[in-house]
N, C-alpha and C positions, 0 to 999 in steps of 0.2 A: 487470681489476678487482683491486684490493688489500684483500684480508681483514683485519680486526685478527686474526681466528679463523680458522683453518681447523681442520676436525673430518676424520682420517682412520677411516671406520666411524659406521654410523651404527646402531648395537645401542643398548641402556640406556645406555651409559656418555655416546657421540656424541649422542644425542638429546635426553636432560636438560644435557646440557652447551651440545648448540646453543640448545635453550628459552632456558637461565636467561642466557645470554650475552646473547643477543639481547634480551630483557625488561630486560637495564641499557644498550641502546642501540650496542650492539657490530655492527659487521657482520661477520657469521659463516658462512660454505661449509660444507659437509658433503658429502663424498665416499663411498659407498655403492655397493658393486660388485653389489649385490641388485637389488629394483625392489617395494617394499611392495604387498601385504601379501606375505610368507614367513613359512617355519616354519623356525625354528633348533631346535639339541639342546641340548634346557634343562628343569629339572624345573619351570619355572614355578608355584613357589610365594613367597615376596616375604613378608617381613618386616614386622608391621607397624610397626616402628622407622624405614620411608620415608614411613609416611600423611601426616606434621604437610607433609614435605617438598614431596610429590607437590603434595598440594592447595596449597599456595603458590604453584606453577608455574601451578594452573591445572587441575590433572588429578586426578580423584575416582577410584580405579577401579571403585569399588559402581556406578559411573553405566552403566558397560560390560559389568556381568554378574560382577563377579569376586565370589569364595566363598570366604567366614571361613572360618578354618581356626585351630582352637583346641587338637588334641589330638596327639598323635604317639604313632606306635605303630612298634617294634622288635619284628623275628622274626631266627632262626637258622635255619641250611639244616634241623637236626634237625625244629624246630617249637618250641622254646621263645621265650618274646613277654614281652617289659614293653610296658604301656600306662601314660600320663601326660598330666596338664595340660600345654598350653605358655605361661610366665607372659604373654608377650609376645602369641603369636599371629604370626598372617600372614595372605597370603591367596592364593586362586589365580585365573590369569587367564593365558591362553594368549599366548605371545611371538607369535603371528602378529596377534591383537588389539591386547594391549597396543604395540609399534611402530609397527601402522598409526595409532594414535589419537595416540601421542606425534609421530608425523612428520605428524600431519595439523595438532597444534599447533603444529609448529613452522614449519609455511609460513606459518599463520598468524603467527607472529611476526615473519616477515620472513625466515628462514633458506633462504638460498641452497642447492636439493640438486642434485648430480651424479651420479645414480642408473645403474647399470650400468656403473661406470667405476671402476677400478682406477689408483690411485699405484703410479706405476713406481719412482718414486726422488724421497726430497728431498734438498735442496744450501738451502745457507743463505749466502745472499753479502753479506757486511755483516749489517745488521740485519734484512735480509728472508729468508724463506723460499720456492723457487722450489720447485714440487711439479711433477713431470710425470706425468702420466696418461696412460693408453689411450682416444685416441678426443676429452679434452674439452681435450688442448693444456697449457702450461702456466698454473697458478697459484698467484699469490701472497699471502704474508702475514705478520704480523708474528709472532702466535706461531702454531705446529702441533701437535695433539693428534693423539698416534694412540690410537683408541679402536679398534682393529680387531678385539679378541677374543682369543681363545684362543693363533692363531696365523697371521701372515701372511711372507708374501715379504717386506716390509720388516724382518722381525724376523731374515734370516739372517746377522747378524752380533754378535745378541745371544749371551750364553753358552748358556742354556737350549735355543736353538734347534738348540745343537751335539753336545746328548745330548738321544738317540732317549728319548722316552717312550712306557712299554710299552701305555699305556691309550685305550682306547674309545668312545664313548658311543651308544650308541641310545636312539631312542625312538619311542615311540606314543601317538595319540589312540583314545582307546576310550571305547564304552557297557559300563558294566558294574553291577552293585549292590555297592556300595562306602558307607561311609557321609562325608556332604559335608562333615563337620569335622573330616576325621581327613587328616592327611599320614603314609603307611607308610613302614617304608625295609626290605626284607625280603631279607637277604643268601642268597648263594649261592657256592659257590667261585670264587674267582679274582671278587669284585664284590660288588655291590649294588645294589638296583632299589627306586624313588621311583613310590609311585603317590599323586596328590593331585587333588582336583574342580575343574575350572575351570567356562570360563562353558558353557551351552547343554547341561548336564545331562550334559558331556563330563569326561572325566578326561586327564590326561598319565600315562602311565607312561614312565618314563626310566631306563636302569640303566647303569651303569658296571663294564667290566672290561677282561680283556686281551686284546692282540694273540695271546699263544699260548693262551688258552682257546678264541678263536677258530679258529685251526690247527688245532685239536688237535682240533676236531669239524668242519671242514670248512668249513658253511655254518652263521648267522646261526639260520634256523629249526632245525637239530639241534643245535643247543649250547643254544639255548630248552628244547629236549624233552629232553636228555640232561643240563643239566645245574642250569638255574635251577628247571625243575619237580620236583626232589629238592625245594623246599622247599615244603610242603604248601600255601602260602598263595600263593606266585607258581602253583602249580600251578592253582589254583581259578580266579586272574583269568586265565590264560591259556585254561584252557579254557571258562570261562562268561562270555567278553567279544565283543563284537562288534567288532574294530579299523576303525579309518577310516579307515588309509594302505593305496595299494594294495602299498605297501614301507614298510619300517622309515626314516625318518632317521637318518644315521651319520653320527659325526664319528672320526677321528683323533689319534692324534698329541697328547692332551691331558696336558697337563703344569703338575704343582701347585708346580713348583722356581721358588726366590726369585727374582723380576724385579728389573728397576731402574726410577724412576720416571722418569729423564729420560736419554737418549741424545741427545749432542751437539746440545744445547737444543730437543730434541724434549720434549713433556711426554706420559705414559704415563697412560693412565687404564683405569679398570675392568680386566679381563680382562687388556689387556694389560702393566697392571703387577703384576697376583698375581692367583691363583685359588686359592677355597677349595677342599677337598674337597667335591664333593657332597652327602657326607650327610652336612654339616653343614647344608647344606639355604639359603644366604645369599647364594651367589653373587649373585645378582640387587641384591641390597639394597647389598651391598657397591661394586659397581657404579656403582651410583644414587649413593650416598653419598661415593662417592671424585667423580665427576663433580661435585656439590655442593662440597666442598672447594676442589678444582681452580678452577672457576668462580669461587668465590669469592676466592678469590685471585688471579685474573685481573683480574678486575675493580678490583679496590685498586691492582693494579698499572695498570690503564688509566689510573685515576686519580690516578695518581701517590703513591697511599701507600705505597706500598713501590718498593721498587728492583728489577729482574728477582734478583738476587742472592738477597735475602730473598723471593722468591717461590719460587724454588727450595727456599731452606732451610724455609722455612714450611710447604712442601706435603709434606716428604722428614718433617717432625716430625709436622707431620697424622696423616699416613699411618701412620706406625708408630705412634703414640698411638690409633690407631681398629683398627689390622688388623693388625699383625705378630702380636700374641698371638695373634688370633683364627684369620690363617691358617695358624702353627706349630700350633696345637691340633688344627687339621681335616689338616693330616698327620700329627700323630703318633698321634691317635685313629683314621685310616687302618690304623694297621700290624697294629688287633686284628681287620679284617676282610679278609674273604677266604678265611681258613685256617678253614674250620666250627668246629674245638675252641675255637679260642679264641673265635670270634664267640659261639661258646654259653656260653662263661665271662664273657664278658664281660656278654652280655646276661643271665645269670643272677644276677652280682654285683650288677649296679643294680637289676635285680628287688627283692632283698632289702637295697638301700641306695641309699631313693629318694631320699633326702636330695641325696647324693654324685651321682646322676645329674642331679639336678636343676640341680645347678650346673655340671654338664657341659655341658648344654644350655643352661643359661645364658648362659656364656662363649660358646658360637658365636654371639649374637645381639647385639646396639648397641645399644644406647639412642636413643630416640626424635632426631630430628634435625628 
């Protein structure tokens, strides 16, 4: 079979991309080395600047359980805290949820999936793309997204894959008392930890740090106890929460260094062409939103209004018009945390200049799409 689409990963970027392909009549594959439902390491909270989008597709997430999220609140490892309206908002809803619902629409759509199977290599010969896999053989198609994430095997000859990034991520589902409209971000040396309400009266908490704060205390649970509970408020959810994994989720190897969006006419989406820092809190949205763009320009291209050339250049101008500022901003707002004194200067400054934070927080979000 001959894809016009094939989708490598099938996370946010791969699943709205497969939807909205397929919805303008496209035949579209999607390859997914998982097997839905799973849990990814994600703070799963989601911008409401993708609502107008989602629902276009077809997808509500209020219908699923997900929970407004209006306020955001900032702590320091000391214990000093700015609280704030967020103008935009968001909302929360667990990645194990939200992808089973999106992949459940998207078979509905007609979307061909290859579920527990991994692209070994693609080769492009002429005009087509031959993809070989573990297990489902080769296949083809005219254009290939790789939506694969953070970080895969197909990515070892990208630059970024060539320098070790030093960072982390875990995460947990927990019962805890928390309040349901507040998304935290409550740093700690060497990181920072995202606790925010999804659906079934459940929370995600998700934190980010390093490989050697990790070393440096052995294991997972004594670097918890020795070094994130120095902050009064990670201290309280860790000890007055009931977790739901019988282990932590852990990712690796996470790195927020400049991607490209197209490799040797491969097309790059979500994750694997940029990531924000996490506490700016948009990955997800970001994501969704590059997928939208992409798609959309696929499709003009299907239909012959544009040239693959200007699809190219179209998407390369997208992209930076929507996300370069945003994701320069989320690293170099990066560089004030981690070190306590300054996370404490910092979150002490927007305390007393909520104007200037306002628009901080600002600029990490989009405009409605």
């Amino acid at each position: 079979m001959l894809y016009d689409v094939l989708v490598v990963g099938g996370g946010l970027a791969g699943l709205v991309s497969s939807i909205r392909l397929s919805q303008a009549g496209l035949k579209v594959g999607v390859v997914e080395k998982n097997e839905y439902p799973f849990h990814r390491v994600c703070g799963e909270y989601i911008s409401n600047e993708t609502l107008p989008f989602l629902k276009s597709i077809g997808f509500d997430p209020f219908t699923h359980g997900a929970v407004s999220i209006q306020h955001f609140w900032l702590t320091s490892p000391n214990g000093s805290q700015l609280r704030m309206p967020l103008d935009l908002g968001g909302f929360g809803l667990s990645r194990y949820l939200l992808d089973e619902k999106l992949y459940q629409l998207a078979l509905k759509q007609g979307v061909i999936f290859y579920l527990k199977t991994n692209v070994l290599e693609i080769k492009k010969e002429g005009e087509i793309f031959s993809c070989q896999t573990s297990g489902k053989g080769e296949l083809q198609a005219k254009l290939v997204i790789e939506a694969h994430g953070k970080r895969s095997n197909l990515d070892k000859d990208r630059a970024f894959f060539k320098k070790r990034s030093p960072y982390i991520g875990v995460k947990y589902h927990l019962k805890t008392n928390f309040p349901n409209d507040l998304i935290a971000l409550h740093n700690f040396k060497d990181g920072y930890c995202g606790i925010s309400r999804i659906e079934d009266d459940k929370y995600c908490l998700c934190y980010l740090t390093t490989r050697e704060n990790l070393k440096e205390n052995n294991t997972i649970e004594i670097m918890e106890e020795k070094v994130l509970k120095k902050n009064p408020f990670l201290k309280e959810i860790f000890e007055n929460s009931t977790f739901l994994y019988d282990a932590p989720k852990v990712i690796n190897e996470v790195s927020f260094a400049p991607k490209t969006l197209i490799e040797h006419d491969v097309l790059l989406c979500g994750d694997s062409a940029g990531m924000i820092a996490p506490l700016c809190g948009n990955g997800m949205a970001i994501a969704i939103h590059s997928a939208k763009i992409l798609s959309d320009l696929i499709i003009q291209y299907s239909d012959n209004h544009i040239n693959k050339q200007e699809m190219y250049q179209k998407y390369q101008a997208e992209w930076n018009k929507h996300f370069k500022f945003r994701l320069w901003l989320g690293r170099t707002v990066q560089q004030f945390f981690g070190n306590p004194l300054l996370t404490d200067t910092f979150v002490n400054f927007f305390k007393y200049s909520p104007f200037l934070a306002k628009q901080v927080v600002r600029q990490t979000h989009g405009k409605e799409f």
